[in-house]
C-alpha positions as a Markdown table, in Angstrom:
| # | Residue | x | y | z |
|---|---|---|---|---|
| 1 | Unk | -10.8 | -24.0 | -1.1 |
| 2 | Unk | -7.5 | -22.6 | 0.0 |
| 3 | Unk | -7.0 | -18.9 | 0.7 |
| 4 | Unk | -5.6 | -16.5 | -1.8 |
| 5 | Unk | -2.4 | -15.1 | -0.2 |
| 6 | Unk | -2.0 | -11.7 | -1.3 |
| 7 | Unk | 1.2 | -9.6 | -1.3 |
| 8 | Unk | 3.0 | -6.1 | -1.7 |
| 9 | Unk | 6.4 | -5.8 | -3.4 |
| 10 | Unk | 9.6 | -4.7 | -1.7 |
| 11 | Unk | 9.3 | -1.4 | -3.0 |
| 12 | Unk | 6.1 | -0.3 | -1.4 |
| 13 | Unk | 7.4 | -1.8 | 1.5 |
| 14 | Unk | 10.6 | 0.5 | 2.1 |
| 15 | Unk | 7.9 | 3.3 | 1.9 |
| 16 | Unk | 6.1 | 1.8 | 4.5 |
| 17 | Unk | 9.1 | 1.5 | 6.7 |
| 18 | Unk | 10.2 | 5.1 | 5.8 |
| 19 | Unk | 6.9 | 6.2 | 6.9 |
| 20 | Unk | 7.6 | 4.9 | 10.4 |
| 21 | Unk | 10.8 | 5.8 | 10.9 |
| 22 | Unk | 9.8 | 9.4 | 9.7 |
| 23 | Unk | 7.1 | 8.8 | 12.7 |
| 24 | Unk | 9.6 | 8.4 | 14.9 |
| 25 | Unk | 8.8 | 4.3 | 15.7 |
| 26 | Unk | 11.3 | 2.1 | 15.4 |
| 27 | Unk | 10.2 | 0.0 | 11.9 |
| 28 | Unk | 12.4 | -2.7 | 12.5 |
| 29 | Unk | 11.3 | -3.8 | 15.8 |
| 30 | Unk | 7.5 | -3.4 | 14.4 |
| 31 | Unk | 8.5 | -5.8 | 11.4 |
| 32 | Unk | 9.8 | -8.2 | 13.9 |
| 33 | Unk | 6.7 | -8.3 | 16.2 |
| 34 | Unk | 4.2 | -8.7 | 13.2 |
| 35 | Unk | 6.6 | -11.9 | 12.0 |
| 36 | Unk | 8.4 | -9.8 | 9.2 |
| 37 | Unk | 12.4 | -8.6 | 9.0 |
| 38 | Unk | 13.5 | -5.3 | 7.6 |
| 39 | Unk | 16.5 | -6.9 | 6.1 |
| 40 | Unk | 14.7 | -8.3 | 3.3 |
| 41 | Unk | 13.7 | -5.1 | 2.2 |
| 42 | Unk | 16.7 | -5.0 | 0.4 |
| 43 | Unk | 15.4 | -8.0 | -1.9 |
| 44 | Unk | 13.5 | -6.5 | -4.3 |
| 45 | Unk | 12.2 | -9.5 | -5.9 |
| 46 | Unk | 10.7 | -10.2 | -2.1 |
| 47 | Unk | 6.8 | -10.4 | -2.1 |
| 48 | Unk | 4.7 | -9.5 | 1.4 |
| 49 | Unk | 2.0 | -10.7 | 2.9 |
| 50 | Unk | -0.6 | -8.0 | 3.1 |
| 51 | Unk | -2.4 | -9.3 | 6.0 |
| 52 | Unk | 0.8 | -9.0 | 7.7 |
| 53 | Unk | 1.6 | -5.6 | 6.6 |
| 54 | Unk | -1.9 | -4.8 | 7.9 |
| 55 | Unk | -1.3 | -6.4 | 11.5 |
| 56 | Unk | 2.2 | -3.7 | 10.6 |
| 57 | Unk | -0.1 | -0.6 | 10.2 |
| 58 | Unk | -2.7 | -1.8 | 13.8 |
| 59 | Unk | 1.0 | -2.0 | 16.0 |
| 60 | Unk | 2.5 | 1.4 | 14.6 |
| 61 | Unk | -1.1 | 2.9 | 15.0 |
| 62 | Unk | -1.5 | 2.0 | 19.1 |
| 63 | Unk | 2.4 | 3.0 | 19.8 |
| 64 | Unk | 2.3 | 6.0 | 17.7 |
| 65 | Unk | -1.8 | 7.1 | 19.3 |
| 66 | Unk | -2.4 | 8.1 | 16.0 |
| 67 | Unk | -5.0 | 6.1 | 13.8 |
| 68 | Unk | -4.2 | 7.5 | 10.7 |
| 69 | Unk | -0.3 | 6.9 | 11.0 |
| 70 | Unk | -1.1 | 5.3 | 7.5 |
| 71 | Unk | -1.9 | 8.8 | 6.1 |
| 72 | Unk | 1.0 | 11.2 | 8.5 |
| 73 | Unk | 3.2 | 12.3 | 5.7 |
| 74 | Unk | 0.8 | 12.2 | 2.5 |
| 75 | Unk | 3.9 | 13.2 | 0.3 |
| 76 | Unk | 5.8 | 9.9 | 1.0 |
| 77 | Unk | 4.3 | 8.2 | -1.6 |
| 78 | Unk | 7.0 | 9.0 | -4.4 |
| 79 | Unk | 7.2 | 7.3 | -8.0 |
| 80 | Unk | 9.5 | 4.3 | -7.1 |
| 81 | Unk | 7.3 | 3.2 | -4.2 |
| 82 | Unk | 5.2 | 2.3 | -7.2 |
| 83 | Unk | 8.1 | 0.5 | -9.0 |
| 84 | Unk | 7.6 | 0.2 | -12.4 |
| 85 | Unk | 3.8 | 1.3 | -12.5 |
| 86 | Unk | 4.9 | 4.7 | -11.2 |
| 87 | Unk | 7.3 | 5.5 | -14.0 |
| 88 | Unk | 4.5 | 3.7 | -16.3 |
| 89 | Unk | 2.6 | 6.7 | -14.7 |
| 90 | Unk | 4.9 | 9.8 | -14.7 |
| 91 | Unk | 5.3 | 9.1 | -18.4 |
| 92 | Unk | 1.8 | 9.4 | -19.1 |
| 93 | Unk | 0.9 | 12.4 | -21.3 |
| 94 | Unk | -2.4 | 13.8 | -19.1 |
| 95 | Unk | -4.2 | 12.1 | -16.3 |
| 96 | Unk | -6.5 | 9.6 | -17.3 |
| 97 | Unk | -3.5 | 7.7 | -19.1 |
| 98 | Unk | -1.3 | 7.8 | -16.0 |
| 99 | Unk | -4.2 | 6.5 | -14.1 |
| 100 | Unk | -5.4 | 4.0 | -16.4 |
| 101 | Unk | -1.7 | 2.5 | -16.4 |
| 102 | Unk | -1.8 | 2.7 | -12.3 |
| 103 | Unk | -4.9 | 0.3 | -12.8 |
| 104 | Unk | -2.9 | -1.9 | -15.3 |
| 105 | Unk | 0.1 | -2.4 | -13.5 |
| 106 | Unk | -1.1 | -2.5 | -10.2 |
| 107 | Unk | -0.8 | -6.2 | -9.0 |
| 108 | Unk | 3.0 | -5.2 | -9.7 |
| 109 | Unk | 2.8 | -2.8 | -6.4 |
| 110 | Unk | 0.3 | -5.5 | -4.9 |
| 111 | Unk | -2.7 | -7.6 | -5.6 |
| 112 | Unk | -4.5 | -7.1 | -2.2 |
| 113 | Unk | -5.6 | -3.6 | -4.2 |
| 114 | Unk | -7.9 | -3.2 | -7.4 |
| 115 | Unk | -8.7 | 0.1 | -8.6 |
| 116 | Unk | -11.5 | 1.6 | -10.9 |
| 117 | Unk | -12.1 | 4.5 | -13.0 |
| 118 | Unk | -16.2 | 5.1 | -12.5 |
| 119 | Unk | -18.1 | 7.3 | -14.5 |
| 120 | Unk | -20.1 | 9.7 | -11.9 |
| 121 | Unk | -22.0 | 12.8 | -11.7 |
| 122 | Unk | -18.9 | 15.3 | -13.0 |
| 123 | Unk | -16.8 | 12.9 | -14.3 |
| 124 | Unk | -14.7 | 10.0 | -13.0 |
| 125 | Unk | -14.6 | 8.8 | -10.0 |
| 126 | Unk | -11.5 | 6.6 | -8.5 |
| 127 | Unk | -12.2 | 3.3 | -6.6 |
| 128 | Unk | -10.0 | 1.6 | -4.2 |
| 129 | Unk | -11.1 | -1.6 | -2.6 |
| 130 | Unk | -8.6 | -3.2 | -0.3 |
| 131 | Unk | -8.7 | -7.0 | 0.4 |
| 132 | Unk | -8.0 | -7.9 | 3.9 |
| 133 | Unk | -8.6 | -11.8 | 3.9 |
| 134 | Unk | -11.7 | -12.9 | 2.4 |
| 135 | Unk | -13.6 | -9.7 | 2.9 |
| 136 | Unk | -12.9 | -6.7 | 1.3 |
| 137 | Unk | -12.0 | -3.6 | 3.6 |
| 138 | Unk | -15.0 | -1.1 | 3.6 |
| 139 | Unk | -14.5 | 2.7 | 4.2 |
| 140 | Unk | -15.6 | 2.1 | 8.0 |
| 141 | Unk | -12.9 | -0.1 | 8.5 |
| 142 | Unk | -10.6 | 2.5 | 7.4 |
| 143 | Unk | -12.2 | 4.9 | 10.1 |
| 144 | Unk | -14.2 | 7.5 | 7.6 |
């Protein structure tokens, strides 16, 4: 049985390279040596292989030294990263309906993501698992 290729849109993408220019590497030469070019960023109908955007996120972590590069400006994430699930989002009238659209529309931003609303002790609880391959990404893997 043939791998699922999963994939990011363009738009999460240019918040990806924002992210590392804003960190001071330079994102173009990282897209070339993981086998990607910035250029297409501009094609927003342009799909991504995650595995290759996270082979993107291992370089920038060694030639920044920081392992959590992925987290350095937490406010980067902004609306259109999210493309059409983030203004699905902002137009939500409370929280639970902007979060229960994010889960919706999701595999718009990418399908190498699925997201859950758990009921917990307190109230909801939000799930993330990441797909890396085959396996899904556990919390070690993303060092905490």
């Amino acid at each position: 049985m043939a791998q699922q290729i999963r994939t990011t849109s363009s738009s999460w993408m240019r918040g990806v390279a924002t992210t590392l220019k804003e960190q001071g590497l330079d994102a173009a030469m990282l897209f070339a040596q993981v086998g990607l070019s910035i250029e297409d960023l501009d094609d927003c109908d342009r799909r991504w292989p995650t595995e290759a955007l996270s082979r993107l996120w291992v370089l920038a972590a060694e030639r920044s030294g920081n392992p959590d590069i992925g987290l350095a400006n937490v406010d980067a994430p902004r609306p259109d990263h999210y493309g059409v699930a983030g203004y699905a989002m902002m137009s939500s009238p409370d929280l639970l309906t902007g979060l229960t659209r994010l889960i919706r529309y999701m595999c718009l931003v990418s399908d190498a993501v699925t997201i859950t609303l758990e009921h917990g002790h307190g109230g909801r609880w939000v799930r993330t698992d990441v797909f890396v391959g085959d396996a899904i990404m556990d919390r070690g893997q993303l060092g905490g």
